[in-house]
Each structure stands twice: as structure tokens, then as C-alpha cells.
Backbone bond lengths (Angstrom), bond angles and torsions (degrees), N, CA, C in turn:
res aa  C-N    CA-C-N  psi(-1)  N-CA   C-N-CA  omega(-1)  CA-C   N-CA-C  phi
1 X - - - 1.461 - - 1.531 110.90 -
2 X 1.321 104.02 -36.34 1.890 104.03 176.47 0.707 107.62 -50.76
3 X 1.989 139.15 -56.31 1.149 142.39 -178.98 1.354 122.37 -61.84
4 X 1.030 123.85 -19.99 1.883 119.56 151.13 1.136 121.83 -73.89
5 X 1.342 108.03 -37.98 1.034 111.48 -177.19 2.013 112.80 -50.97
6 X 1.592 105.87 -56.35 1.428 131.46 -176.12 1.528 96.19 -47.77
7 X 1.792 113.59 -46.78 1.407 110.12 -171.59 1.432 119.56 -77.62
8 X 1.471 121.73 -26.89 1.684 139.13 158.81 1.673 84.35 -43.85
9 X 1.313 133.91 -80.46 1.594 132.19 -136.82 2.008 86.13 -70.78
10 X 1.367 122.06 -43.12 2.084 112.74 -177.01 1.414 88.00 -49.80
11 X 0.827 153.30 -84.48 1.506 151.16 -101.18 1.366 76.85 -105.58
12 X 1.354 151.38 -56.44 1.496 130.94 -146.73 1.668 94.16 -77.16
13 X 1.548 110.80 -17.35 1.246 97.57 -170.15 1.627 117.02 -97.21
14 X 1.384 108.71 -16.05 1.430 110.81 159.00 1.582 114.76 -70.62
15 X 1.214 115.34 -32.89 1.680 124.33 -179.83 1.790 89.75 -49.24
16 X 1.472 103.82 -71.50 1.434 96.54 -166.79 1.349 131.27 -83.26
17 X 1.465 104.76 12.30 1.506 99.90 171.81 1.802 106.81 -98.22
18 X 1.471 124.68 15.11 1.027 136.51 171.08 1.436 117.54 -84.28
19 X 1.589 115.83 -19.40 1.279 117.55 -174.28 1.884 88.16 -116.77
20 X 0.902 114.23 10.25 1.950 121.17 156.04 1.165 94.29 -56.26
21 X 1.429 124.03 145.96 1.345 136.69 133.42 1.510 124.49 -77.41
22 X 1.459 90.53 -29.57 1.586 101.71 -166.61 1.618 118.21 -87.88
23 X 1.498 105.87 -18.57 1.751 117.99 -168.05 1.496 92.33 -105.92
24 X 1.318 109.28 145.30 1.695 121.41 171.40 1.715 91.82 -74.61
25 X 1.249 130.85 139.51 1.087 168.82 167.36 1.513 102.51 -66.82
26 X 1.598 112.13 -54.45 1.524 106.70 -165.71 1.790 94.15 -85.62
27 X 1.054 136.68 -29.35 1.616 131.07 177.80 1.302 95.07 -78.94
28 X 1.424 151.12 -50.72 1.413 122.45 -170.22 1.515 84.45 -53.76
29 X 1.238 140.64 -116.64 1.276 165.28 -136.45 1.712 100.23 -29.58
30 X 1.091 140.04 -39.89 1.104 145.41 131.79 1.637 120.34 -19.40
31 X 1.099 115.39 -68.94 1.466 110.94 164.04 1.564 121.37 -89.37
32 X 1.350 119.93 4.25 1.411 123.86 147.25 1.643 106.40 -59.14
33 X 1.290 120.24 -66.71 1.826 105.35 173.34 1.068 121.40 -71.08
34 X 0.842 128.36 -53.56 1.713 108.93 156.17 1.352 144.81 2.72
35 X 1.607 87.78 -47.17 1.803 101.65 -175.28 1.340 91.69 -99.50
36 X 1.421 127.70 -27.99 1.517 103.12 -179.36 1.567 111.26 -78.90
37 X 1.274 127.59 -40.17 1.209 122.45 168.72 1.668 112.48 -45.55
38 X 1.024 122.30 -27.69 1.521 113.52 175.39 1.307 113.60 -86.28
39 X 1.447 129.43 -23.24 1.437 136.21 145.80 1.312 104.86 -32.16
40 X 1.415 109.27 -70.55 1.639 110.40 -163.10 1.232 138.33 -54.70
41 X 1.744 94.69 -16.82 1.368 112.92 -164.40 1.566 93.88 -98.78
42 X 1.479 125.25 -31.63 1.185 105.51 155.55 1.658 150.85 -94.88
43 X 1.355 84.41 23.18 1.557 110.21 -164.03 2.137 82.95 -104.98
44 X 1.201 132.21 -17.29 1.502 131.22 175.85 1.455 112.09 -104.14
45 X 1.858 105.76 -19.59 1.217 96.80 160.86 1.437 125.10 -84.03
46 X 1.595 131.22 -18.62 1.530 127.01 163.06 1.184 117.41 -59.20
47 X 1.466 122.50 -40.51 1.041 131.78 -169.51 1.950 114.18 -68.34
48 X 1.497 97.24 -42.21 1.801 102.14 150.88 1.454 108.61 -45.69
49 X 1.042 118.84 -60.39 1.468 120.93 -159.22 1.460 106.89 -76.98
50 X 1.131 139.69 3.46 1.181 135.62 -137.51 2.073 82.44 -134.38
51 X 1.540 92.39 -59.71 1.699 112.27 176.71 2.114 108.99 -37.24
52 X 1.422 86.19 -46.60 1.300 110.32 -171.50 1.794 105.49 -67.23
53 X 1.101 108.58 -56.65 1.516 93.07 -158.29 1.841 89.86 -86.58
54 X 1.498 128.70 -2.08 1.412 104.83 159.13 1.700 124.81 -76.89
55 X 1.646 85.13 -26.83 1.788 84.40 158.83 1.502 138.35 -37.71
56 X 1.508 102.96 -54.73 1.329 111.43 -163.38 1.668 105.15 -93.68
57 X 1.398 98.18 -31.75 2.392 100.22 144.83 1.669 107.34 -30.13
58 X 1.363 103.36 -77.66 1.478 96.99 173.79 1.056 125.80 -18.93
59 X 1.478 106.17 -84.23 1.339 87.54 175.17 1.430 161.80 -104.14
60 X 1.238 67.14 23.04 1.455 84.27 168.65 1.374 128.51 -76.87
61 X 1.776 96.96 -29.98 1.839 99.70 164.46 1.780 108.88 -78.80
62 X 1.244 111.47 -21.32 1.865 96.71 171.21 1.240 110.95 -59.44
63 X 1.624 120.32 -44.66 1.330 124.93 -171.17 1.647 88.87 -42.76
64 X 1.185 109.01 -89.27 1.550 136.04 -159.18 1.707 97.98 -32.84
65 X 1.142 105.86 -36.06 1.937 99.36 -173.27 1.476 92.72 -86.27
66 X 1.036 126.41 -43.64 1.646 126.31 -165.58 1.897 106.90 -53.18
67 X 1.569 101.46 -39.60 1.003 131.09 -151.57 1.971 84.46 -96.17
68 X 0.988 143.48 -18.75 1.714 136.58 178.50 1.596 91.66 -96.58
69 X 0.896 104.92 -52.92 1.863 102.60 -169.85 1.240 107.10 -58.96
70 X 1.667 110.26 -33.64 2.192 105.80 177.56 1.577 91.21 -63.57
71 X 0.743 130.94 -98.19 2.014 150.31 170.42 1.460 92.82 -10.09
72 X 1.408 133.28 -2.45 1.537 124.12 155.16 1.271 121.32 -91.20
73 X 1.178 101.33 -37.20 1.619 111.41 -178.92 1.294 116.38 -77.53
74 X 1.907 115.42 -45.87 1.132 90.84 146.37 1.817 166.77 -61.01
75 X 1.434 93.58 -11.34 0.845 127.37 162.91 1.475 117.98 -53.07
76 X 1.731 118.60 -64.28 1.491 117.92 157.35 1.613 125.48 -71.46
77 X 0.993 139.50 2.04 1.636 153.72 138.25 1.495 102.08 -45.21
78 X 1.625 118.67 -59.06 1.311 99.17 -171.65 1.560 119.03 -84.40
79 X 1.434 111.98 -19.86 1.297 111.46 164.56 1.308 129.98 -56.71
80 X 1.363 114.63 -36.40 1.437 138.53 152.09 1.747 124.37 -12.76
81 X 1.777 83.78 -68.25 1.144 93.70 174.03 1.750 128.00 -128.07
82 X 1.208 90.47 62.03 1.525 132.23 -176.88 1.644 118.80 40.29
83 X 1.588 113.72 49.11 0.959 109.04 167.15 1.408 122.74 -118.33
84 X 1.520 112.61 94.94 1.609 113.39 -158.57 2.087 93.78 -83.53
85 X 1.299 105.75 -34.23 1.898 69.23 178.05 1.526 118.71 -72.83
86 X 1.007 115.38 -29.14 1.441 118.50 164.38 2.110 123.29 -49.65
87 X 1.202 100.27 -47.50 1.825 117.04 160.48 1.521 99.18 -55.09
88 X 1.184 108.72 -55.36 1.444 111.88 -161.07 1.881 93.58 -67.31
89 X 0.832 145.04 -74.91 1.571 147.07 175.30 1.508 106.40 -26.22
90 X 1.216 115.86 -53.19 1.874 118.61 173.51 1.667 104.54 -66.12
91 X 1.362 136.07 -30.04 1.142 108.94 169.64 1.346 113.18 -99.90
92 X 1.092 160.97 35.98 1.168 158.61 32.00 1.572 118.41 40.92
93 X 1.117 127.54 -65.14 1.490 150.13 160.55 1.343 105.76 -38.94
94 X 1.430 105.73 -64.03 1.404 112.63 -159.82 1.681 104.65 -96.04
95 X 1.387 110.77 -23.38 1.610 89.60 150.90 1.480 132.02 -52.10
96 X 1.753 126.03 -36.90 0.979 136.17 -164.45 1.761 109.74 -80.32
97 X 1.263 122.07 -13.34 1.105 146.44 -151.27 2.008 94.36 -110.02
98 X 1.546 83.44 -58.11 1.725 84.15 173.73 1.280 123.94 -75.45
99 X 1.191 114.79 -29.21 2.002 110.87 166.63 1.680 110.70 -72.46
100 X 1.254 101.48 -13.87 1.663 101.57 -170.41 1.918 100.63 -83.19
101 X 1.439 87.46 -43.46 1.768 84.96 171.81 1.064 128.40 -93.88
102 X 1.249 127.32 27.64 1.651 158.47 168.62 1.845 101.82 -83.39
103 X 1.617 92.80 -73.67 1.444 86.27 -179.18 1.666 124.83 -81.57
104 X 1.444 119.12 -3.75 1.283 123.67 163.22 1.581 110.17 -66.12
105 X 1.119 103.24 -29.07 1.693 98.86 -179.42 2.082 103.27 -102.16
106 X 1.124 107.15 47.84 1.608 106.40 171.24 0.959 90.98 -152.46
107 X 1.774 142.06 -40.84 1.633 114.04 137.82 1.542 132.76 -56.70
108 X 1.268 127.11 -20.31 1.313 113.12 144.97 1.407 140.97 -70.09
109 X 1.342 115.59 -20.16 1.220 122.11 149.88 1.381 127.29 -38.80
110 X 1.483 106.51 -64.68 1.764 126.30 -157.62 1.734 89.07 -74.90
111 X 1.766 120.55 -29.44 1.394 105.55 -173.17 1.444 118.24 -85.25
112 X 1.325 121.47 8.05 1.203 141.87 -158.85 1.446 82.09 -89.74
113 X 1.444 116.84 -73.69 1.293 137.56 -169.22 1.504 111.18 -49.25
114 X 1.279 121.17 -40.18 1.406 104.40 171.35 1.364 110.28 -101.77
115 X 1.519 144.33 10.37 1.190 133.03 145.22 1.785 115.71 -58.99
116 X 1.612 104.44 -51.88 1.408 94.76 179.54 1.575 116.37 -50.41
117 X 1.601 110.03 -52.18 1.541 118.03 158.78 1.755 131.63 -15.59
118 X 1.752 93.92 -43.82 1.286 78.49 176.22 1.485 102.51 -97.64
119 X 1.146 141.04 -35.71 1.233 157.68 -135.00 2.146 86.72 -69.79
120 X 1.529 91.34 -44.13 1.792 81.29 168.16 1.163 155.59 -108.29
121 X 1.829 75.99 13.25 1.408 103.17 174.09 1.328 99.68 -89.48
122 X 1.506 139.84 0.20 1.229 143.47 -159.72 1.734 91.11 -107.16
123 X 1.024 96.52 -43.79 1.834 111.27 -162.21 1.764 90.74 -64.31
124 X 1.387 115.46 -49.13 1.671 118.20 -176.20 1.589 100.00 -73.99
125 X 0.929 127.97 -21.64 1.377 100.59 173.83 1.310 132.73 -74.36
126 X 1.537 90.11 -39.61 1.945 119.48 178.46 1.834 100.82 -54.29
127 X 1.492 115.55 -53.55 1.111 105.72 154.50 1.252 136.58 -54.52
128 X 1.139 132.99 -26.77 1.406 136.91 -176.10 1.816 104.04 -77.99
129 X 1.251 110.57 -43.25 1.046 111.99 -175.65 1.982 125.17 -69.81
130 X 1.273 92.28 -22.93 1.676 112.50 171.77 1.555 110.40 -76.58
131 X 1.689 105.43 -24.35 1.440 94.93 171.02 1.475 114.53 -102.74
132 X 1.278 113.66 -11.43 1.214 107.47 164.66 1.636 124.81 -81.10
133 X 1.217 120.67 9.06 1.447 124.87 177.96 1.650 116.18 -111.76
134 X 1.656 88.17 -13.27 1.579 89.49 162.66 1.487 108.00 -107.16
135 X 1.212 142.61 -28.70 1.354 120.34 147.39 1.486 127.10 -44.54
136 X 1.159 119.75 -26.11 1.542 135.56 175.66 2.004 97.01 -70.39
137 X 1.127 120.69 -53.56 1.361 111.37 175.07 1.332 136.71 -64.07
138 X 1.552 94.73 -26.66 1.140 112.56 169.90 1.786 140.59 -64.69
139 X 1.323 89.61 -39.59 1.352 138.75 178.75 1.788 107.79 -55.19
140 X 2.088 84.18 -67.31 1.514 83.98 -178.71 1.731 119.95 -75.88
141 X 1.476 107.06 7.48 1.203 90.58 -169.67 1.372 93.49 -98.17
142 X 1.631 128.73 -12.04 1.025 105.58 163.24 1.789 144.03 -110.11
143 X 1.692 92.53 31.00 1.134 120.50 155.44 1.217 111.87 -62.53
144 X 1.402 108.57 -70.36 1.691 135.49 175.18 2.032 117.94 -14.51
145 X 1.684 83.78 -50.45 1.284 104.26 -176.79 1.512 123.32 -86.89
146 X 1.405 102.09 -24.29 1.288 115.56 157.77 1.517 135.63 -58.97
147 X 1.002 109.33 -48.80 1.543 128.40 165.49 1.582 110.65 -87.12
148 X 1.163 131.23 -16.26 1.320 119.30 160.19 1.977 109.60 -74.00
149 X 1.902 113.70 -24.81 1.412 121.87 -175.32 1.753 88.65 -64.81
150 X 1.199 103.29 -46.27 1.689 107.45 -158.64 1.062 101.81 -51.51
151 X 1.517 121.04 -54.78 1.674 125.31 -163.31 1.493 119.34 -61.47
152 X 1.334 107.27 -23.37 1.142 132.41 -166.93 1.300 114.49 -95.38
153 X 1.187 135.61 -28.15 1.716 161.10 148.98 1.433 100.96 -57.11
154 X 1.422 127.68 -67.12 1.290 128.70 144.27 1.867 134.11 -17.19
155 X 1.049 102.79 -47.74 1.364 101.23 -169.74 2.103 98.12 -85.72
156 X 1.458 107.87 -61.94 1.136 107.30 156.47 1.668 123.67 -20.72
157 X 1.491 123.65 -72.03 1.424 122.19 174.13 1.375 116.75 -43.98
158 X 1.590 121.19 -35.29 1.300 133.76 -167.73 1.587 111.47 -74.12
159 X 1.647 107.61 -18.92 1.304 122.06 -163.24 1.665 89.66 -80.55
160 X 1.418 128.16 159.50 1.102 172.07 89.31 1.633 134.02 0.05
161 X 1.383 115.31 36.18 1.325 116.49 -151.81 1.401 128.11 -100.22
162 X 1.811 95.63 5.04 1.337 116.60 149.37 1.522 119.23 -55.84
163 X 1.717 110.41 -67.26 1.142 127.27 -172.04 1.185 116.11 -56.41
164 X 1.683 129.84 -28.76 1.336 131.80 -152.98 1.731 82.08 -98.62
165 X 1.043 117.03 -59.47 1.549 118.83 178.86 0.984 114.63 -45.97
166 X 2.005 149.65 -19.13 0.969 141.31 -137.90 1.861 80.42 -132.39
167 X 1.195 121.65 -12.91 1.933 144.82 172.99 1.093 96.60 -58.50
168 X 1.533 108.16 -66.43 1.339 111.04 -161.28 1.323 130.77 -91.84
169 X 1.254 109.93 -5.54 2.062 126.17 144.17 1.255 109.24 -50.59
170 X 1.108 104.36 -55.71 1.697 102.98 178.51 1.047 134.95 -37.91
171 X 1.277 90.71 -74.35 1.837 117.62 167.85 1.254 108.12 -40.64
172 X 1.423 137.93 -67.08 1.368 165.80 140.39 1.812 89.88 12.40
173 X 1.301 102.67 -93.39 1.819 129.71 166.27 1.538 105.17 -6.93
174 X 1.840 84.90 -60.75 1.881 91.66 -164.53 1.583 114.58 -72.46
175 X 1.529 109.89 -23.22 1.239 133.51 157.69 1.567 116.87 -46.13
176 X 0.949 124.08 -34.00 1.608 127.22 -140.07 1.560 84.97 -104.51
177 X 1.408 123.98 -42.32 1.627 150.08 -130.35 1.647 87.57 -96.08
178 X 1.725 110.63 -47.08 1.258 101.30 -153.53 1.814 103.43 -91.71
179 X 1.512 89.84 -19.88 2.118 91.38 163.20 0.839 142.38 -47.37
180 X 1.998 90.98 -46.33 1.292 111.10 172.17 1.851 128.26 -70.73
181 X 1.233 103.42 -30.68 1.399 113.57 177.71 1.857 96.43 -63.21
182 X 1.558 118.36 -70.94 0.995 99.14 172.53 1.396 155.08 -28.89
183 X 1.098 112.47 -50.62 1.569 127.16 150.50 1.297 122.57 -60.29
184 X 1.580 127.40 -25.44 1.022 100.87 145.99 1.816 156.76 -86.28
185 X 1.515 82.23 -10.13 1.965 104.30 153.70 1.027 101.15 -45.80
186 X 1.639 117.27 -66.89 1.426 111.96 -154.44 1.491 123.14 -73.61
187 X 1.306 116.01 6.03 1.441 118.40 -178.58 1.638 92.97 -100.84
188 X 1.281 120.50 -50.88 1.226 134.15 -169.90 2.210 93.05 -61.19
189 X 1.099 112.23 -50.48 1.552 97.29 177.13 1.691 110.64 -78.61
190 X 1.199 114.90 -11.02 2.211 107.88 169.25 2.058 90.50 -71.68
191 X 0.965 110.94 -57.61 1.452 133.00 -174.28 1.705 97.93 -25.89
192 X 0.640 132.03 -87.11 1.808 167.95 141.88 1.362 109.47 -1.66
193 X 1.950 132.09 -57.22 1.277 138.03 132.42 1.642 106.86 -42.77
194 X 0.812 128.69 -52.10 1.692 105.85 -153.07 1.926 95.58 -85.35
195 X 1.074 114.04 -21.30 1.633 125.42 -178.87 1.655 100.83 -65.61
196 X 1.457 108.99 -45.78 1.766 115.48 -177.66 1.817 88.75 -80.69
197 X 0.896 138.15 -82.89 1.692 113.54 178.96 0.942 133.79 -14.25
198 X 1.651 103.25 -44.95 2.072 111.18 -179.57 1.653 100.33 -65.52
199 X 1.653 112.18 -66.41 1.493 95.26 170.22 1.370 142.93 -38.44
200 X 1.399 112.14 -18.51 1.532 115.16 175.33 1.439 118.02 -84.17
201 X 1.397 111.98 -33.77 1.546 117.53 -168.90 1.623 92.17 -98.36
202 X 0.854 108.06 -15.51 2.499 107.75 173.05 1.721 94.33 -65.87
203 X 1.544 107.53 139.58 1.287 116.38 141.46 1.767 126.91 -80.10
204 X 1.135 105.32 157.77 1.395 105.86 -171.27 1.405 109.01 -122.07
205 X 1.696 110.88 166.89 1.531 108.87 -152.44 1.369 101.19 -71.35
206 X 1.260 128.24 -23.26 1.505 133.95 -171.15 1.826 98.58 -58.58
207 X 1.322 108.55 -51.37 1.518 128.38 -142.16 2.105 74.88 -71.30
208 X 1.205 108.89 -65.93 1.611 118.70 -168.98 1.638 99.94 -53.27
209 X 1.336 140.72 -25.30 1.130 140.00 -163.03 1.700 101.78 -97.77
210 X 1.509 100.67 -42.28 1.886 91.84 168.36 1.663 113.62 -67.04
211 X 1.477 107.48 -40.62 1.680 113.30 -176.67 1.868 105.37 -48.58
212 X 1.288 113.07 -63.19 1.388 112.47 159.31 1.483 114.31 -39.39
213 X 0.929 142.17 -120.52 1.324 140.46 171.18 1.551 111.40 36.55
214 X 1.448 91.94 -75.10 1.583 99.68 173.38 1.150 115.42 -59.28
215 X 1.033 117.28 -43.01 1.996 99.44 -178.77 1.173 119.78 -89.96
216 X 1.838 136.23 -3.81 1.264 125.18 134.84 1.527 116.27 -32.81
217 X 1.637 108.17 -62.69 1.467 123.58 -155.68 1.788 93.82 -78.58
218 X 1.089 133.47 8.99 1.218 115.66 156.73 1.481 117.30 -113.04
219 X 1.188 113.13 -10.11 1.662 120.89 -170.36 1.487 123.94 -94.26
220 X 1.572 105.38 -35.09 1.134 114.70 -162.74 1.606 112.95 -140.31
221 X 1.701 130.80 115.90 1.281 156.76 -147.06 1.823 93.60 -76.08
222 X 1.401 93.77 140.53 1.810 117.44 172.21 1.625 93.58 -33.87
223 X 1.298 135.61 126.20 1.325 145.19 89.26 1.710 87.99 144.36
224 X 1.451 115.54 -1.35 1.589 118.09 154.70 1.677 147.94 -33.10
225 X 0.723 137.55 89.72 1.720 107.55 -165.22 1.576 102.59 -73.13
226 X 1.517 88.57 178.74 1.734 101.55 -160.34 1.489 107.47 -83.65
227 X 1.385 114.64 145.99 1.403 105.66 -162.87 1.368 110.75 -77.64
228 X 1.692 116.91 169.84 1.595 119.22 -144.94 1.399 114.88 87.76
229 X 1.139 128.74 -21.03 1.447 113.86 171.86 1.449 131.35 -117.38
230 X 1.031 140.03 140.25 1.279 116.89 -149.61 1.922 107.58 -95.40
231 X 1.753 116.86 163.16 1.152 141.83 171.27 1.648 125.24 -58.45
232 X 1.764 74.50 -61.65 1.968 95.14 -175.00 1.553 107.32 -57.21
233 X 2.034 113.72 131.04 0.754 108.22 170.97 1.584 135.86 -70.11
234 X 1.572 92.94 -21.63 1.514 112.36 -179.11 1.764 119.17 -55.96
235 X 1.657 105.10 -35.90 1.617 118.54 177.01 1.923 91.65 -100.71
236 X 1.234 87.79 104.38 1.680 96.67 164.21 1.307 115.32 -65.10
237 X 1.214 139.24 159.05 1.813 136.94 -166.57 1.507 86.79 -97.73
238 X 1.579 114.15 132.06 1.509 117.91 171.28 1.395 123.66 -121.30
239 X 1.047 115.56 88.05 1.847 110.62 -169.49 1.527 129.47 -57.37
240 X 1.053 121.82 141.19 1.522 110.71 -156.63 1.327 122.02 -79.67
241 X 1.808 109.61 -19.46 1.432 103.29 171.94 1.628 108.98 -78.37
242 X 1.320 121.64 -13.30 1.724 118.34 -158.46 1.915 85.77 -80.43
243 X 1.351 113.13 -41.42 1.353 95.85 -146.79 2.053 86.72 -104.79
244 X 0.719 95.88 9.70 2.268 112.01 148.83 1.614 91.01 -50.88
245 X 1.500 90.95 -93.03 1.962 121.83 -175.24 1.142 113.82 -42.87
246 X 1.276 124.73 -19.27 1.701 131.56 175.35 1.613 112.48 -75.06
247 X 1.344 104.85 -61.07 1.654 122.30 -176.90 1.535 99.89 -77.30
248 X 1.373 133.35 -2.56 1.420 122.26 170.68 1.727 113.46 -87.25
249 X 1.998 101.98 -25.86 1.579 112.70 -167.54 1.749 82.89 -83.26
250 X 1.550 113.48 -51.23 1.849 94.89 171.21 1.137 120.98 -6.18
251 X 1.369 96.71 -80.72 1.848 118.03 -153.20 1.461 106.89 -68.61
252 X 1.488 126.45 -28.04 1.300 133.16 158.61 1.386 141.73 -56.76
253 X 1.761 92.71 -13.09 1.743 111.29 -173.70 1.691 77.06 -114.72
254 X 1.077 146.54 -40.36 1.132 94.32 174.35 1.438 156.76 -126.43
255 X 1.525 81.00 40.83 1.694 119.75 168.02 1.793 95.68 -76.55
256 X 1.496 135.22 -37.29 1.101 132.21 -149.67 2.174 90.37 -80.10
């Protein structure tokens, strides 16, 4: 029972050195098997020793019975041949022989009982210890992961995510800035082509000033004026903007 007991207190103490901050988790648990494996090894060495001295119980109570049943027979040998104090001395003998292997076999009994005792208390440990090495793997792997969360929670907090965010506005900005310039070249160079097209397909004042020309010089005879204006000297020719500007200085003289 001590020895469960010892193994109840490893495990409570790896349990709680897991909620330590201060103790590595994966070295307690590490020397949590440890100590039971050194249990075990002496929990198979009593059990040698234990195996052993019921051995030599054995036989030591065969001796002792082997040894009452000879001291019986002799015993009837001498009765045989009629020597009862002599019979009488062999059972005597072999009484002493038979109480002796009486109580050799009630310490072999009781050692029986605590060999099997240990033999499964050996068997529960060996088990105990197979599950404690996979809780032990288990454990550390999620130590492992724990302190890899930490570092990582860590590095994050350490980050800057104002600044990096306030990076990438920028960039963004300078992004936005340099689209826009582009697109506006490119309207400004369609602009520029379609402006040299308009000049090509436009007539020009020269082109409208020969077109005239020609249709004076086909319409109207050497020393003629151009038609729309009149001949008769009696109707003087009156142009419509001059006599506009005429009847406006009127009305101005005689408001004055």
C-alpha cells in the first residue's frame, strides 16, 4: 500500500506541476516515470526475493515430510520385528519431523499469499506505468503547443498593426494617384488623335475663300456687283447692321 500510495503522491505531483508556471511540465513528468520505473524495478526485485525464500520453504517442508514418513516406516519395521521401544523412538522422530512440516507448510502457505500479492501488484504497476507514459506524451505534446500558442500570441502583440495598417493606406493612396494620372494621359492622348482628325476632315478659310471665288467668277459678268445689292442709283444700297447703329445713335440723341 506504501507503494501506491508513493505512486498516488508522482502523479498528483506531475498533475500539479502542470498548472506551475514556474516548473517545466515536460521534466516533472519525465521524472514522474522515472521514479516509477525505479519502483518497479524494486517491486520485481522483492518479489525475486520473496520467490526465493518460498523456494527453499518448499523444501524444506518436503524434506521434513519425506523425512516423518521414513521414521514411519521405520517405525513399523521395528514393530515387525518386535521391537516396540525401538518403534516407539521412530515415532517419536517422526512426530518431530511431522510438526516441523506442519509449520513449514503455514509459512509456505502465508508466502504463497504474498508472492501472488506482489506478483500483481507488479502486474498493476507495469500497467500503470504504460499509462502513465502515454499520458506523459500526451501531456508534453500539449505543453509543446502551448508555448509554441504563447510565442505566437507574443509575437503578434509585439507586432505594430497600427503602423503596418497606416503602410498600407499609403501605398493604397499612391496606388489610387498613379491610376489616376494614367488615365488621365490616356484621355488627354485619345483627345490629341481625335483633335488631329477634326483638323483633317475641317475645311479651312483658304479652301471656303477659293470655293467663293469660284462662284462669283461663274455667276456674275466683268464690272457687275455681286448679287444682293442693288444697281439703281435712286435706291442707295443700305446695309442692315450700319443702319441697326444709326437708329440706335437716333434714339440716343433724343433721350440726350
Amino acid at each position: 500500500m506504501n507503494l501506491f500510495d508513493r505512486f498516488a503522491r508522482v502523479v498528483k505531483s506531475y498533475a500539479n506541476a502542470l498548472l506551475s508556471s514556474v516548473e517545466d511540465p515536460e521534466k516533472i513528468l519525465e521524472q514522474a516515470v522515472i521514479e516509477m520505473n525505479d519502483d518497479l524495478v524494486k517491486m520485481r526485485q522483492a518479489t525475486a526475493q520473496v520467490l526465493a525464500s518460498q523456494k527453499r520453504l518448499e523444501n524444506k517442508y518436503k524434506a521434513a515430510q519425506q523425512a516423518s514418513e521414513d521414521w514411519y516406516r521405520k517405525a513399523q519395521l521395528a514393530l515387525q520385528k518386535g521391537e516396540e521401544d525401538l518403534a516407539r523412538e521412530a515415532l517419536k522422530r517422526r512426530k518431530s519431523y511431522a510438526d516441523n512440516a506442519s509449520s513449514l507448510k503455514a509459512q509456505l502457505d502465508q508466502q504463497k499469499s504474498v508472492v501472488e500479492n506482489l506478483v500483481s501488484n507488479t502486474r498493476l504497476l507495469e500497467s500503470k506505468i504504460q499509462e502513465a507514459k502515454s499520458k506523459k506524451d500526451t501531456l508534453k505534446a500539449r505543453a509543446q503547443t502551448a508555448r509554441t500558442a504563447t510565442k505566437v500570441n507574443e509575437m503578434v502583440g509585439n507586432v505594430n498593426t497600427s503602423n503596418a495598417l497606416s503602410a498600407f493606406e499609403k501605398m493604397e493612396e499612391k496606388v489610387m494617384a498613379m491610376e489616376s494620372e494614367a488615365e488621365a494621359l490616356g484621355q488627354l492622348t485619345t483627345d490629341d488623335l481625335e483633335g488631329k482628325f477634326a483638323l483633317l476632315e475641317s475645311t479651312s478659310v483658304d479652301d471656303d475663300l477659293a470655293n467663293l471665288k469660284k462662284e462669283l467668277s461663274g455667276s456674275s459678268q466683268k464690272g457687275e456687283l455681286p448679287p444682293g445689292r442693288s444697281t439703281n442709283p435712286k435706291l442707295p444700297y443700305r446695309d442692315a447692321e450700319i443702319e441697326t447703329e444709326l437708329n440706335e445713335l437716333r434714339q440716343r440723341a433724343k433721350e440726350f
